[in-house]
C-alpha positions as CSV (number, residue, x, y, z in Angstrom):
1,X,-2.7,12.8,17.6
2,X,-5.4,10.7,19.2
3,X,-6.2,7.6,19.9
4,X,-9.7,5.4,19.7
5,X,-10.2,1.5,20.8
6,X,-13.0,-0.7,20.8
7,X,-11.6,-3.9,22.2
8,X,-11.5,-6.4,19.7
9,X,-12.9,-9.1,22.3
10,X,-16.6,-7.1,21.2
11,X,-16.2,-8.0,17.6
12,X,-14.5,-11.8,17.6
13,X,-18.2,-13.5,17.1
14,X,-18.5,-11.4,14.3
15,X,-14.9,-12.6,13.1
16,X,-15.7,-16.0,14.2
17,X,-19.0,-15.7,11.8
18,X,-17.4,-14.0,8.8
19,X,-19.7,-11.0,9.5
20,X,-17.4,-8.1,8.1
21,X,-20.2,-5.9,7.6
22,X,-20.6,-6.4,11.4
23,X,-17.0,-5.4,12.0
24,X,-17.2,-2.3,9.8
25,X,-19.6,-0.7,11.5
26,X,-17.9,-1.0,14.7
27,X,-14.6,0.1,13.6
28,X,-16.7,3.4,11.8
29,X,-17.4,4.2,16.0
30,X,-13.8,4.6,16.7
31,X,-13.3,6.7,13.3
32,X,-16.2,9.1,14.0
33,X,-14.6,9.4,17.7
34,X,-11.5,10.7,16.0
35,X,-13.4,13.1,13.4
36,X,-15.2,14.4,16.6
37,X,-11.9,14.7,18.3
38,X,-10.2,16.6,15.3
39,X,-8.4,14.6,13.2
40,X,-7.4,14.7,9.6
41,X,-7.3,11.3,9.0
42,X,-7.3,8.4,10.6
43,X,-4.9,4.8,10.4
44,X,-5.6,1.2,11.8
45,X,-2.5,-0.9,12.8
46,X,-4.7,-4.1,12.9
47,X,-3.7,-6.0,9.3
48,X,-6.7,-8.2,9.8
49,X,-9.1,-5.2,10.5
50,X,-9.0,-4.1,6.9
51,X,-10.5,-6.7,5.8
52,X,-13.8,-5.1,7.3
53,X,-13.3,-1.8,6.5
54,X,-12.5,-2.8,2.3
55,X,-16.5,-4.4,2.6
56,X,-18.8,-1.9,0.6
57,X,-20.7,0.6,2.7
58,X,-20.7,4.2,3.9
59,X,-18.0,6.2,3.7
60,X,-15.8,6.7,6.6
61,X,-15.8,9.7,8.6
62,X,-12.4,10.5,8.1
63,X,-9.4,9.3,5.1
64,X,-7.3,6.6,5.7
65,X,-4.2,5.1,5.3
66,X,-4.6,1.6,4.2
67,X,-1.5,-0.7,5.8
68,X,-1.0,-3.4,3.1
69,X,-1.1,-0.3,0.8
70,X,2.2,1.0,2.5
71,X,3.7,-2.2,3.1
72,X,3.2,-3.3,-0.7
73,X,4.4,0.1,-1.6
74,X,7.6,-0.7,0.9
75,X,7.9,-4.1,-0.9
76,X,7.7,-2.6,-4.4
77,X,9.9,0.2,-3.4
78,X,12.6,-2.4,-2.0
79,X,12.2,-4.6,-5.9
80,X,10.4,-7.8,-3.9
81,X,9.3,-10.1,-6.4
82,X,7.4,-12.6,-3.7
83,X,6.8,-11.9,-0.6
84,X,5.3,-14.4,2.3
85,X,2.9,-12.9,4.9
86,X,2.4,-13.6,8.4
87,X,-0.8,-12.7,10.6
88,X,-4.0,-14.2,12.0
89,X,-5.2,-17.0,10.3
90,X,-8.1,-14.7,9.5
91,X,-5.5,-12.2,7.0
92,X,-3.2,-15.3,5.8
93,X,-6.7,-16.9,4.3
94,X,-8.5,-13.0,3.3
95,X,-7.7,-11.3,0.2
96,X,-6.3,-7.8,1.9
97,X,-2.3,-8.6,1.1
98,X,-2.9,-10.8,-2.0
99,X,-5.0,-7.8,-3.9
100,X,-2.4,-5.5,-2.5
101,X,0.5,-7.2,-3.5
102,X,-1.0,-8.1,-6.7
103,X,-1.6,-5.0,-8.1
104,X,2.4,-4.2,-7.7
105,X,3.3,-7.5,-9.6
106,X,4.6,-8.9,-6.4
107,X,3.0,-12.5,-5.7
108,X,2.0,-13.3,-2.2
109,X,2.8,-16.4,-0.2
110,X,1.3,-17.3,3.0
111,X,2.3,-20.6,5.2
112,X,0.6,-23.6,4.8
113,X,-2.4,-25.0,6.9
114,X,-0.6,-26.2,10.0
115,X,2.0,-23.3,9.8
116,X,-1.1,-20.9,9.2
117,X,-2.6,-22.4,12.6
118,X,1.0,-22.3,14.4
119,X,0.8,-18.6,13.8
120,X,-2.4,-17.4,14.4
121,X,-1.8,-19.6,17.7
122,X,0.8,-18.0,19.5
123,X,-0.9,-14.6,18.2
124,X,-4.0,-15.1,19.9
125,X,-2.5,-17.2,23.0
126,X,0.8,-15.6,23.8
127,X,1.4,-12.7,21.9
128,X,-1.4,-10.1,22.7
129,X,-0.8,-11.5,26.5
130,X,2.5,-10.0,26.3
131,X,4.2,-13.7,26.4
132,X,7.3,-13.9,24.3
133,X,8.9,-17.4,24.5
134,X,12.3,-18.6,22.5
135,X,10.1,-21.9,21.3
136,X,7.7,-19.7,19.8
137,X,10.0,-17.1,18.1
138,X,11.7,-20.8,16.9
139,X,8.4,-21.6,15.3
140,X,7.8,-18.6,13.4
141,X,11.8,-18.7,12.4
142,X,10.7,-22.1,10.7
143,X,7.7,-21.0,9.3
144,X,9.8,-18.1,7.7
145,X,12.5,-20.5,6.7
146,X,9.9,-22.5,4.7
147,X,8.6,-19.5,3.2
148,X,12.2,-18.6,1.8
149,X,12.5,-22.2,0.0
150,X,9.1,-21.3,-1.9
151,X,11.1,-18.4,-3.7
152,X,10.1,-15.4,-1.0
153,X,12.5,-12.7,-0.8
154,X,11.3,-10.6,1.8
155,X,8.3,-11.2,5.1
156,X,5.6,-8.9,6.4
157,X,5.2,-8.7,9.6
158,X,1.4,-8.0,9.2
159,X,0.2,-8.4,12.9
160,X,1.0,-6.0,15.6
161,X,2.1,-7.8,17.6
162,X,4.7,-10.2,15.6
163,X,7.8,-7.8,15.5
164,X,8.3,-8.0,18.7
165,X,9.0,-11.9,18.6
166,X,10.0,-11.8,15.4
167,X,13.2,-9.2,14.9
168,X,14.9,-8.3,12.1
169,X,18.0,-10.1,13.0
170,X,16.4,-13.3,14.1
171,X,14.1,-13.7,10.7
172,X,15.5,-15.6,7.9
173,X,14.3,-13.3,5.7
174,X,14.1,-9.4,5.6
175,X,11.2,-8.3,7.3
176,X,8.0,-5.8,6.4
177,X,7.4,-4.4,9.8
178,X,3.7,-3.4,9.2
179,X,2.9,-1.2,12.3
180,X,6.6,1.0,12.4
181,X,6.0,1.3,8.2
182,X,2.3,2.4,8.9
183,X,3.3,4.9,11.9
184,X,6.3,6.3,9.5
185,X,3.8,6.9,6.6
186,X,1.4,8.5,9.0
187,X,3.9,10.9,10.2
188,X,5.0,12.0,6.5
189,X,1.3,12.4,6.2
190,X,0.8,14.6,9.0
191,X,3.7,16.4,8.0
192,X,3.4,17.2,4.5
193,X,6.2,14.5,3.3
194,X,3.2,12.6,1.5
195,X,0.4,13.3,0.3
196,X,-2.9,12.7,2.5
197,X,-4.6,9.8,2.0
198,X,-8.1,9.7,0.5
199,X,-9.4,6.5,1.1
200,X,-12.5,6.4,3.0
201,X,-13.2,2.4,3.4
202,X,-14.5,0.2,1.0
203,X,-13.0,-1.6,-2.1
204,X,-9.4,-0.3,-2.7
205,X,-9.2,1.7,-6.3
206,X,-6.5,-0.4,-8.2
């Protein structure tokens, strides 16, 4: 196992701008590091990431594992019928979890505008500064709460950094962790309980 990081402070304009294509090619860097470093295939914890890496272009250097794919497979697995997601306000307005989601006859829910900037808030301010505060974890408990009275039976946790604010006896609804479900479908990958993934960036086959 390897690791590869590009800091995403290099690619925010791009975010700021909408300029996936941008994004992609920086993200390709880190996954021809790891092809050049030996690996089989390669996975992103950054939910908002795949947004860039589903825009058209070359293929990858390596196969991925796609991280809504194994958190909608989670959901599905677990008989979700509607499930609310939580992230940057970049993911909670982009079309990775809806598609995903979708294509498993789950619906997806996301807060609404001032929730959506509530999140993405203490994401960008506090969380990836490694500040947890009880009025923030309140906040997102809200936000969750008003997710459950639209019908959502279940929360993903589709930001890294979230579960550790956020905890699975705290949220008002059960929770998609979407980095430990990614890191325990790359291990069955790795070790034969799965098969290797295929996907090499670019639209996801439904």
């Amino acid at each position: 196992m390897t690791l590869d990081l590009i800091a995403l402070a290099r690619s925010m304009p791009a975010w700021e701008n909408g300029d996936h294509d941008t994004i992609r090619r920086t993200l390709s860097v880190s996954v021809d590091r790891l092809a050049g470093a030996g690996a089989d295939f390669f996975v992103c914890p950054d939910n908002t990431a795949h947004e860039a890496l589903e825009r058209p272009g070359p293929e990858l250097a390596l196969p991925g594992l796609h991280i809504a794919e194994v958190v909608a497979d989670r959901a599905a697995r677990d008989g979700r019928a509607r499930v609310g997601v939580l992230g940057t306000g970049f993911l909670m307005k982009g079309p990775v979890y809806p598609r995903a989601l979708a294509e498993r006859g789950i619906a997806c829910e996301v807060p609404d505008a001032r929730d959506r900037e509530t999140v993405s808030r203490v994401i960008f301010e506090e969380l990836v500064n490694g500040v947890l505060t009880d009025a923030s974890r309140a906040d997102y408990v809200r936000v969750i709460e008003r997710l459950a009275a639209r019908g959502c039976d279940a929360v993903a946790l589709a930001c890294t950094e979230i579960p550790l604010l956020v905890t699975p006896d705290v949220s008002p609804l059960p929770t998609l962790d979407s980095t430990r479900l990614l890191a325990r479908a790359a291990f069955d990958a790795a070790v034969g309980h799965r098969p290797p993934p295929s996907w090499r960036g670019g639209p996801v086959a439904g």
